[in-house]
N, C-alpha and C positions, 0 to 999 in steps of 0.2 A: 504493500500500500504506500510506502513510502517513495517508492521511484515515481507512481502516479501520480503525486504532488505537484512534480515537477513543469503536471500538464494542462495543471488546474487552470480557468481563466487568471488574467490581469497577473501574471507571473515575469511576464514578458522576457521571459528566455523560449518557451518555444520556436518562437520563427527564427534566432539564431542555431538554436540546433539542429532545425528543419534543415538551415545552410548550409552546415557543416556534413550533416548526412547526403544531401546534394552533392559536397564538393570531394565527400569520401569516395560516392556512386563515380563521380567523371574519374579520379582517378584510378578505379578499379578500371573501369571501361577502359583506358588508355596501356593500363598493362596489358592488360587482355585482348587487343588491337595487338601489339606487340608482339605478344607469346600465339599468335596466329589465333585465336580462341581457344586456347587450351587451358586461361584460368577459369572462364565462365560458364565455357561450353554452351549446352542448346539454350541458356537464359539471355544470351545474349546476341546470340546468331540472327536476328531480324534487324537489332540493331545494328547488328557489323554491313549487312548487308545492304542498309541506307551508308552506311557512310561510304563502302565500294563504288558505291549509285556518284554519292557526289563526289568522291575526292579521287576516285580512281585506284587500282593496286596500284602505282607506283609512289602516291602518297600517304602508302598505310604506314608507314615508320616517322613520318612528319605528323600525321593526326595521330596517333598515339603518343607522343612523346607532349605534344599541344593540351591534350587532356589530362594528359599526367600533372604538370604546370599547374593548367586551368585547375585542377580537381584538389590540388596542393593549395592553391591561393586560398580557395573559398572554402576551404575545410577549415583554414587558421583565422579568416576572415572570422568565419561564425563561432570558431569556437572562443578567440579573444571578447570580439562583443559579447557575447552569453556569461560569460568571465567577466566580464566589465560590468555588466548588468549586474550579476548578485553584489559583486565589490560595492558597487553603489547603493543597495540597498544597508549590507552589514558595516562599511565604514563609508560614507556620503563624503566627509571632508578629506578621506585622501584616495578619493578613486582614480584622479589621477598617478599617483603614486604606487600603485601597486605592485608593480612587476618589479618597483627600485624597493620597495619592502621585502617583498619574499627575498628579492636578488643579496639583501643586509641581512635577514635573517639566516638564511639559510650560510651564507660565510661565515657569522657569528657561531653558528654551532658548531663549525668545523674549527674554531680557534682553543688555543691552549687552556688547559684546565689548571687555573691558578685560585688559589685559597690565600685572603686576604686575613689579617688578624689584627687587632687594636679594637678603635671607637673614637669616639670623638672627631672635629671637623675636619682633621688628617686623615680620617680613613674615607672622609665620605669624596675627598678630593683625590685621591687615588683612583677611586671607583669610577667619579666621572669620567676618567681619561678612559680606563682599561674596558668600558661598557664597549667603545668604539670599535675596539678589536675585539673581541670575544665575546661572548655570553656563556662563556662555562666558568663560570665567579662562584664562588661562597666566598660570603662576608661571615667570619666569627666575631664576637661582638663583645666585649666586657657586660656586665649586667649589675657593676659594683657600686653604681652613681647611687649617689644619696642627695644630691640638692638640687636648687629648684623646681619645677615644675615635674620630673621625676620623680624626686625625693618626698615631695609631697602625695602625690599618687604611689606611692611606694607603703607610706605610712597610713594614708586614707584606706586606701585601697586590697592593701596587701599582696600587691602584685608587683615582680619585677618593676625595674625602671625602666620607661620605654624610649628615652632619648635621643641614645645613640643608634638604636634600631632605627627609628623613626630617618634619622639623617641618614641611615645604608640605605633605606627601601628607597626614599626620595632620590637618592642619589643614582640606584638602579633602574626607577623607572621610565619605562615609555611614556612616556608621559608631555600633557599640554603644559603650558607656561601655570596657567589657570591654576589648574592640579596642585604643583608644588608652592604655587603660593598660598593655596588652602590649609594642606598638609603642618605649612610652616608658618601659619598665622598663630599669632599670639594676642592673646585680649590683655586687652589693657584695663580694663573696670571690673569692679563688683566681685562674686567669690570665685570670679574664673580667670581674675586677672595672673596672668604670669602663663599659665597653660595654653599649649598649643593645640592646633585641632586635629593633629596626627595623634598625640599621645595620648589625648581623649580618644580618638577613634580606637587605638591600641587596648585603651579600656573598657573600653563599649563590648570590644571583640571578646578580649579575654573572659567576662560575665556570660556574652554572648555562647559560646565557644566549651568555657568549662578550664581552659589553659592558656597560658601566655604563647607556647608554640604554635598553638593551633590558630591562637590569633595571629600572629605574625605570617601566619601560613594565608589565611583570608585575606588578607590586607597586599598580601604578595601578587596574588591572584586579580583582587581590586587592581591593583597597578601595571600588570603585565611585565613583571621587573624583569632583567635581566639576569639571570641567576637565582643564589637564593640567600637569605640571611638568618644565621643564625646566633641565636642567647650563647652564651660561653658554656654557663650551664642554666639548669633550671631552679637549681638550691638557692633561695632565698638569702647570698652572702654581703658579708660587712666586710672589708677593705680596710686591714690595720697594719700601721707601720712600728718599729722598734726605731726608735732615731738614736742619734750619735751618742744622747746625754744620757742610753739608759730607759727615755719615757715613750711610751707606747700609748697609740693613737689611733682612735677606730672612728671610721667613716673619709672617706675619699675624699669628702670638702676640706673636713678639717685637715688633712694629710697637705692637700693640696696648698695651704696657708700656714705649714707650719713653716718658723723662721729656722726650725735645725737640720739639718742635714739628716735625710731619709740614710738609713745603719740598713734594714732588710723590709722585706712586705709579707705578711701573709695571711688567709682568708680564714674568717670564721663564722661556720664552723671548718674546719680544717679540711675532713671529706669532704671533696664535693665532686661529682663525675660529669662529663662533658653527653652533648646526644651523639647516642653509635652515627648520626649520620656526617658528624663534625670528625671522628676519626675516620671515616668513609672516604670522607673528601679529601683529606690529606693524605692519605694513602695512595689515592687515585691519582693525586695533582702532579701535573709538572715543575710547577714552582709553588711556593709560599713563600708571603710578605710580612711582616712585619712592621706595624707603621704605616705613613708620620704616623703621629699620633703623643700623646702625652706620657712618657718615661713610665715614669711609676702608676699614676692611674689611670692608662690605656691600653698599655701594650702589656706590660708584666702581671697584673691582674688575670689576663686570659691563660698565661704561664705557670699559674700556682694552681690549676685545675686540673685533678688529680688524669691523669691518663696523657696529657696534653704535649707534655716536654717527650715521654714515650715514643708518642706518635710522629711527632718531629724528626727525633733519632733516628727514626727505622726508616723512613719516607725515600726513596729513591730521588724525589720530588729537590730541586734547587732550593735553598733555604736563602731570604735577604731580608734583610732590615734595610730601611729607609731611616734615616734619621734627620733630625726635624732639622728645620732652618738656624730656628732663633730656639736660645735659652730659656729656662721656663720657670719663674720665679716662684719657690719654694719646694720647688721637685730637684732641678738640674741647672742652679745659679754655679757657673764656672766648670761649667762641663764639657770636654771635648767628645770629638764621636768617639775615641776609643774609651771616653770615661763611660759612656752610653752602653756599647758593649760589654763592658766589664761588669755592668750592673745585672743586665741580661742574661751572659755568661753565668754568676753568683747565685740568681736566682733558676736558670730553668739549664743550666752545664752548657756545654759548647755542642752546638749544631749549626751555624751559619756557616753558609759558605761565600756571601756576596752581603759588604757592605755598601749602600747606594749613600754616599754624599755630596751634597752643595757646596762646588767651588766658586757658585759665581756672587758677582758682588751685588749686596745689601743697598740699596738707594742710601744718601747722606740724611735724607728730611725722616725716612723708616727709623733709622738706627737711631737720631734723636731720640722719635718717639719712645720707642721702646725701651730704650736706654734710661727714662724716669723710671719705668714702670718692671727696674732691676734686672731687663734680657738683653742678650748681645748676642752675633751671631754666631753658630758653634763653629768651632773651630777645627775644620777638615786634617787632623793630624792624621794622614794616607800612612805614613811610615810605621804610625804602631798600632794601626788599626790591623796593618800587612803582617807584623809581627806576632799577632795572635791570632795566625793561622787563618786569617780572613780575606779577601780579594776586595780592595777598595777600588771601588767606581766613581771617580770624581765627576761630576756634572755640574752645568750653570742651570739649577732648578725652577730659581726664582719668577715667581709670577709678578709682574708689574701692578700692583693694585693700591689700594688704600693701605693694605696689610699686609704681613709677609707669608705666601705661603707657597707652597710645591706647585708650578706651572702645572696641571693634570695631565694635560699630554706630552710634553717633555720627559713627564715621572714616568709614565705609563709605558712610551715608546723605550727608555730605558730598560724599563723590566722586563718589557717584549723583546728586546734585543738580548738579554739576557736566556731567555727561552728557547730562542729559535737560534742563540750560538752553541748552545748545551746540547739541541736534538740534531746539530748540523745540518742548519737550514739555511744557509749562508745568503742563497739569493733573500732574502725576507728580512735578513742583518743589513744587507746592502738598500733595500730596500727604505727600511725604517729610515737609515742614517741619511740617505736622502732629503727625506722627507722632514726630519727634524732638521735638515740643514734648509731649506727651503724656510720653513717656518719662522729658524732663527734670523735669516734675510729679509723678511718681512715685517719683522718684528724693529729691526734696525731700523729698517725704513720709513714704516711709522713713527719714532724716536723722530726723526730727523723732521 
């Protein structure tokens, strides 16, 4: 009953398929001109014998080959429109676009299977870039936020925090302008000021739902994301640090403000296990990242989840850190990248094999800024980062904006060159480096 659908009035695909069955019939008829009648035999034999009538035997390899043409054109004719037609019914605002859709998705799927790790707005900036080349992404996620608009749905609510998730999916998805400025609207008045309408909707889900995964899972589906995102774990944990003086400190914000120097981190309660589909993926992956993202509460948070450093270990998969731009006051004031590693190393043992750092320079009016506000930019010490066994990737990262952060495709195209030098894929190395050269001339150029 379902194929009769197709032939119900006001559907308006039949007369394109009509055409296409026309254009299939002429090309049948043309081979079979050809193969002297030997594909159609006696179904066709009246009509060979008109075309003898007009065209003569010496033009029966000319009118077969004409049909063949002919019967090719109008099969593709009808069967694009008829294609076109439903396109415009199930997406109206890009039926012109559709063959350059399928043509992005379907290369997306064939790209590397990378697993990104951190949170916060370093991760979601990575994402943007890497969405462009692949769609085989898992985003792993910290789930240790204890403030604002989190933290408070955290303690209302009883449900994970849904922040940083909220910034992966947005960052993953297909998505209109509209959408993400929904997603990321934040009220300003009355008892919902501070809350976004992502994290609300996260909430809505999870009540909805019965679990915070399941919601993340709906919302994924909502968005048409590119890949998929996931909680670190699903245990309810608190984010404590032991610092230099001896005093131990639980909850993330506070961590995040303390004046002493972070000593170790680690979660409570202490068990906590990650979802089998988080060790799946790294398993599977080509690469995992690490980063940007916030030292102690973005990246090493996902690290002290029991199974997680394991998993790392064993992975055939490239392992890199990305490390951030600029210093991060009360986490990694006076940090070099190898002081960043060492932190890493301490908590989750040595598995990196590529560390990505920023050579290029900081704008003079940035570093002002930042410079009240206790951050400077870290300092790409290549040499001892090389000495602990690591391969440093110097790069000019910086994005030109208000702020300082990792240019998304610059990061991205890095990491990718990273991928496809590992599986020797050399034309796709050459390729990239291309293309980021290209960009960076462009970029100059605007400057000027």
């Amino acid at each position: 009953m379902g194929i009769l659908k197709w032939f119900y009035p006001g559907m308006r695909v039949k007369r394109w398929l009509l055409l296409a069955l026309t254009g299939f019939l002429l090309a049948s008829l043309g081979v079979d001109l050809l193969m002297g009648g030997r594909l159609l035999g006696d179904f066709a034999r009246s009509i060979h014998r008109l075309e003898y009538w007009l065209f003569g035997a010496e033009y029966q390899r000319a009118a077969g080959i004409f049909f063949i043409v002919s019967g090719l054109l109008v099969l593709a004719f009808g069967l694009i429109k008829a294609f076109h037609s439903i396109a415009g019914v199930l997406a109206p605002e890009q039926e012109g676009r559709v063959a350059e859709i399928i043509f992005t998705r379907r290369s997306l799927q064939r790209g590397p299977k990378i697993v990104v790790i951190g949170g916060g707005t370093g991760l979601s900036v990575l994402l943007r870039g890497l969405k462009k080349y692949t769609s085989n992404l898992t985003a792993i996620v910290t789930v240790a936020d204890d403030g604002g608009s989190s933290g408070r749905l955290r303690g209302d609510q009883g449900m994970l925090p849904p922040g940083d998730i909220r910034n992966c999916l947005v960052a993953l998805a297909d998505k209109e302008p509209l959408m993400e400025g929904l997603l990321q609207h934040r009220f300003k008045n009355g008892e919902l000021a501070g809350h976004s309408t992502g994290n609300l909707l996260l909430a809505a889900l999870t009540e909805m739902t019965g679990s915070f995964d399941q919601a993340v899972r709906s919302l994924s589906k909502v968005l048409a994301i590119r890949g998929q995102v996931l909680p670190a774990t699903l245990t309810d944990v608190n984010l404590c640090a032991e610092l230099s003086d001896g005093t131990v400190v639980q909850g993330e914000s506070k961590i995040s403000r303390s004046p002493v120097r972070i000593k170790k981190l680690f979660l409570k309660p202490f068990r906590c296990l990650p979802l089998p589909g988080t060790l799946a993926a790294i398993s599977d992956a080509d690469a995992v990242v690490l980063g940007p993202g916030s030292l102690y509460t973005s990246i090493i948070p996902n690290l002290l989840v029991k199974g997680i450093p394991e998993a790392l270990s064993r992975t055939s998969a490239i392992k890199i850190y990305v490390c951030n731009v600029m210093t991060q006051p009360g986490e990694t004031g006076g940090y070099t990248a190898s002081s960043h590693l060492s932190a890493i190393t301490a908590h989750a043992g040595k598995f990196l094999d590529y560390a990505v750092l920023n050579t290029g320079h900081v704008p003079l009016r940035l570093r002002a800024r930042y410079r009240q506000e206790g951050a400077e930019p870290v300092s790409p010490d290549l040499d001892k980062v090389e000495k602990m066994g690591v391969q440093a990737v110097g790069e000019n990262l910086v994005h030109r904006t208000d702020v300082v952060r990792h240019h998304p495709d610059r990061l991205a195209q890095v990491i990718l060159r990273l991928v496809f030098d590992s599986k020797g894929q050399h034309e796709k190395v050459k390729y990239l480096g291309a293309l980021q050269k290209r960009e960076q001339e462009s970029e100059i150029t605007e400057a000027r």
